[in-house]
matplotlib code that plots the C-alpha trace (Angstrom):
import matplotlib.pyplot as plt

x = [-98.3, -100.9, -101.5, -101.1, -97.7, -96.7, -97.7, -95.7, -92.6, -92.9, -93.5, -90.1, -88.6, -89.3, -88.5, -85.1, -85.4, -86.0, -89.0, -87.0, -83.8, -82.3, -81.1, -78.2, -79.8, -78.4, -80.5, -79.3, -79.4, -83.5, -84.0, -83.3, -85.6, -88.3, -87.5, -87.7, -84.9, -82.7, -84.3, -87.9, -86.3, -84.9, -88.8, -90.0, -88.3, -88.6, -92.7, -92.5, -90.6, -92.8, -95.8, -94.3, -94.0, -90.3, -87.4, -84.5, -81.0, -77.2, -74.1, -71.0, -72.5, -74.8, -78.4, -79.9, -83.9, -86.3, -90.2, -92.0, -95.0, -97.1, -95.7, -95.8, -99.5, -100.5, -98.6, -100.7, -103.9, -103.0, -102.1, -105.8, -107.4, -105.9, -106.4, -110.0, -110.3, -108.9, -110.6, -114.2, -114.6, -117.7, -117.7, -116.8, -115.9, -116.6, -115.3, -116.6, -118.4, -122.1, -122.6, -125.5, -127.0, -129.1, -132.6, -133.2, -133.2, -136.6, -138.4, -137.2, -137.2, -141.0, -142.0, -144.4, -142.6, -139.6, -140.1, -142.3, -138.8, -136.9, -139.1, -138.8, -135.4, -134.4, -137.0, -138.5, -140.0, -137.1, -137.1, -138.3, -135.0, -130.9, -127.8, -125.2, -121.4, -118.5, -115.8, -112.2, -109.4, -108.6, -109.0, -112.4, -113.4, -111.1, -113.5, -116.5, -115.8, -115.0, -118.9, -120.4, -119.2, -120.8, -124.1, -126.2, -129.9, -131.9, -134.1, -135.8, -137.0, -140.7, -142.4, -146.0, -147.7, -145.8, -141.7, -139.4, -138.2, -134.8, -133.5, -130.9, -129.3, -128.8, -126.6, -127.2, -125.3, -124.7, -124.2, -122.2, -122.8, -125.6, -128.7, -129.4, -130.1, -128.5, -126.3, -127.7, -126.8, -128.8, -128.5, -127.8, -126.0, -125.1, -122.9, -118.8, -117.2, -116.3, -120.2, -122.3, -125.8, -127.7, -131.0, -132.6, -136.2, -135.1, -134.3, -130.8, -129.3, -132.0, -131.9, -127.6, -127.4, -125.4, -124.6, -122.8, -118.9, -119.3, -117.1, -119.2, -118.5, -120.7, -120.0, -121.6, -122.5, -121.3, -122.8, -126.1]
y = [56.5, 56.6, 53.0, 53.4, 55.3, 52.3, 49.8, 51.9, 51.8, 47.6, 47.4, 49.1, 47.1, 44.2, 45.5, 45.9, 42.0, 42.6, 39.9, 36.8, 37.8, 40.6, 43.5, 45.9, 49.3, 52.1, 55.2, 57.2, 54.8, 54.1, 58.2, 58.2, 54.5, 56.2, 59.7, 61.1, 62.7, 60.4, 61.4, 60.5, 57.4, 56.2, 56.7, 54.9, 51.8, 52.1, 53.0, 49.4, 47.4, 49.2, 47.3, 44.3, 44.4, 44.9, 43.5, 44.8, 44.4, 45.9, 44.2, 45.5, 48.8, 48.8, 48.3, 45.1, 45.0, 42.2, 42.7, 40.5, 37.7, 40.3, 42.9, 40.8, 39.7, 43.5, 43.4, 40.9, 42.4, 45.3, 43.6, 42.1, 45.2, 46.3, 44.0, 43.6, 47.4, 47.1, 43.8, 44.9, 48.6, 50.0, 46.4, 44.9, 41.2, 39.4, 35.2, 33.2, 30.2, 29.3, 29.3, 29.0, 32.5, 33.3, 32.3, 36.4, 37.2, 35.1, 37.1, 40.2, 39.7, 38.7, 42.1, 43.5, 46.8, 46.0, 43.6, 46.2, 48.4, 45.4, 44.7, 48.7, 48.6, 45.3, 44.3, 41.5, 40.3, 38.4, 34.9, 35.3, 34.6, 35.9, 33.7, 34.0, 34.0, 34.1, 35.6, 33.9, 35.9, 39.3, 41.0, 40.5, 41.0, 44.5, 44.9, 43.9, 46.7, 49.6, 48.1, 49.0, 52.3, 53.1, 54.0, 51.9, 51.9, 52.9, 50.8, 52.7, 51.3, 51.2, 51.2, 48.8, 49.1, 46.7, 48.0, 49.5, 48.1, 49.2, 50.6, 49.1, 49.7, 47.0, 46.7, 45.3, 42.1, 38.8, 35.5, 32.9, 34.2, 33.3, 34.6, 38.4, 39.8, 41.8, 42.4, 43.5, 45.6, 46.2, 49.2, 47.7, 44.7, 41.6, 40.9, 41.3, 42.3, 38.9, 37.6, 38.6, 38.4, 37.5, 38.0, 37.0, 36.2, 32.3, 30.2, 30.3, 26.7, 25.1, 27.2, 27.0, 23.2, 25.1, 23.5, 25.0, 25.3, 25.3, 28.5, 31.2, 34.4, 37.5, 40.6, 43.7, 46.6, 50.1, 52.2, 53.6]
z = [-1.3, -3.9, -5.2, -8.6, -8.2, -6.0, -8.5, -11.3, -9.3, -8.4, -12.2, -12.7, -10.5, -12.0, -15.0, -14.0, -13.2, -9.1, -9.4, -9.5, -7.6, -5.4, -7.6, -7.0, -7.0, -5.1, -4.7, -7.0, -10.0, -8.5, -8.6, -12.3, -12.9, -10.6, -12.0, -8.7, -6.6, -4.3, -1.3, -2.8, -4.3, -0.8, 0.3, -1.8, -1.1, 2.3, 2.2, -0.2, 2.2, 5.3, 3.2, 2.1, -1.3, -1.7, 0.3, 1.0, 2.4, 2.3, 1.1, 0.6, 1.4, -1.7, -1.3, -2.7, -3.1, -4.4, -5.4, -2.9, -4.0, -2.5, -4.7, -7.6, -6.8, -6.6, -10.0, -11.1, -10.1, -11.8, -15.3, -15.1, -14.7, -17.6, -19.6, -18.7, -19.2, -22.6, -23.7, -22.0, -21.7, -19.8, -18.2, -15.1, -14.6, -11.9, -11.3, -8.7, -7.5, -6.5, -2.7, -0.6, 0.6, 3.8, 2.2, 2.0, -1.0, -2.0, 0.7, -0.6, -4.3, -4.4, -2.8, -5.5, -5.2, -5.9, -9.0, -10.4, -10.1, -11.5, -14.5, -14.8, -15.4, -16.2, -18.3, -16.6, -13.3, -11.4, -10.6, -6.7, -5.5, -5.9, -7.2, -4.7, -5.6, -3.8, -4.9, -3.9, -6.1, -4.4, -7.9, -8.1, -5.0, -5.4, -8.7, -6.6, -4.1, -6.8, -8.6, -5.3, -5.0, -8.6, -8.5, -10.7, -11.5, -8.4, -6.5, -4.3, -0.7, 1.0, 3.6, 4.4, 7.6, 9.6, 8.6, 6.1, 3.1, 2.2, -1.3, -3.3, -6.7, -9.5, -12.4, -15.7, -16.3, -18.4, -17.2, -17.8, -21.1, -22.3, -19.5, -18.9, -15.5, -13.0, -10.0, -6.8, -4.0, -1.0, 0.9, 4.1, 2.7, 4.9, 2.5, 2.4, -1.0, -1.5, -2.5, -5.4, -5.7, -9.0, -10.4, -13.5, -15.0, -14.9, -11.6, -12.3, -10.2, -12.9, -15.9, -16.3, -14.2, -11.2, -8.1, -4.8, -5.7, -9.5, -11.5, -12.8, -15.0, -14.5, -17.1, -15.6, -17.3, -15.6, -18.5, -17.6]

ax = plt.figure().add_subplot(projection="3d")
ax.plot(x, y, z, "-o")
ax.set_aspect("equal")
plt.show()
């Protein structure tokens, strides 16, 4: 089922008050809701239930369903990208906390070539060095993985005479507020969707008085 279908029907159900208690709804009162036939609308419920997000039962012969906290968390996620769509259009929002990286990104962020690309298209040399944040909510980390699939400014990749430097692409971005710099994806990333990495022209842990587990707020520009 296509997500967004499935998260229109949850939001009906709860609607129709099945987020806080088991609802009455026989299949042909749900094909009407779901404006679907009866056939489609049994389906439905029993692709929802398949995946956990609804639970159902019989009594009396009638069926009885409930939106599960999974369904009501994929509700949830839902209602934030909406609201973040509405309140910051052409941005992407990403919440997380500081975290110790591998030590690579120094190495790697000092390579002439690739802070001449930075400066470029950032507008400054970067601070020889990335921010590294993890992301713990699964809405971000769902907003981190549709960022990487975007395809940014391009970084392109070298080669010296001892190996190949990979490419990467960056994104424009705002942290915390108040510093510019941007988000970075390598091309072969070590990285799940759950960590960020952060450059700017300042040594960040300094510049905002960041330590390992601290909250921070990166808005990321997706217009080009």
């Amino acid at each position: 089922m296509n997500r967004r279908l499935m998260r229109t029907y949850l939001i009906d159900l709860i609607k129709l008050g099945g987020g806080e208690r088991l609802i009455r709804a026989p299949t042909t009162f749900l094909a009407i809701v779901f404006g679907v036939s009866q056939q489609t609308a049994s389906r439905i419920i029993n692709e929802l239930c398949s995946n956990e997000y609804v639970y159902k039962t019989m009594k009396n012969g009638n069926l009885w369903v409930r939106v599960t906290e999974k369904g009501l968390a994929e509700v949830e996620e839902y209602i934030k990208y909406i609201n973040d769509a509405y309140k910051h259009p052409g941005k992407v929002i990403l919440m997380g906390y500081v975290t110790k990286g591998l030590g690579e990104g120094a190495y790697y962020i000092s390579k002439r070539r690739y802070q001449i690309q930075f400066k470029d298209i950032l507008g400054f040399y970067p601070y020889p060095g990335t921010l590294n944040i993890r992301l713990k909510d699964p809405y971000y980390i769902s907003q981190n993985r549709f960022l990487r699939s975007l395809p940014g400014y391009r970084i392109k990749g070298f080669r010296t005479r001892d190996r190949y430097f990979g490419g990467a692409k960056v994104f424009k971005a705002t942290i915390q507020g108040k510093v510019y710099g941007g988000v970075v994806y390598a091309d072969r990333s070590i990285y799940g969707f759950d960590i960020v990495e952060v450059v700017a022209e300042q040594y960040l842990r300094e510049h905002l008085g960041l330590k390992d587990g601290d909250e921070i707020t990166i808005e990321v520009s997706i217009n080009q």
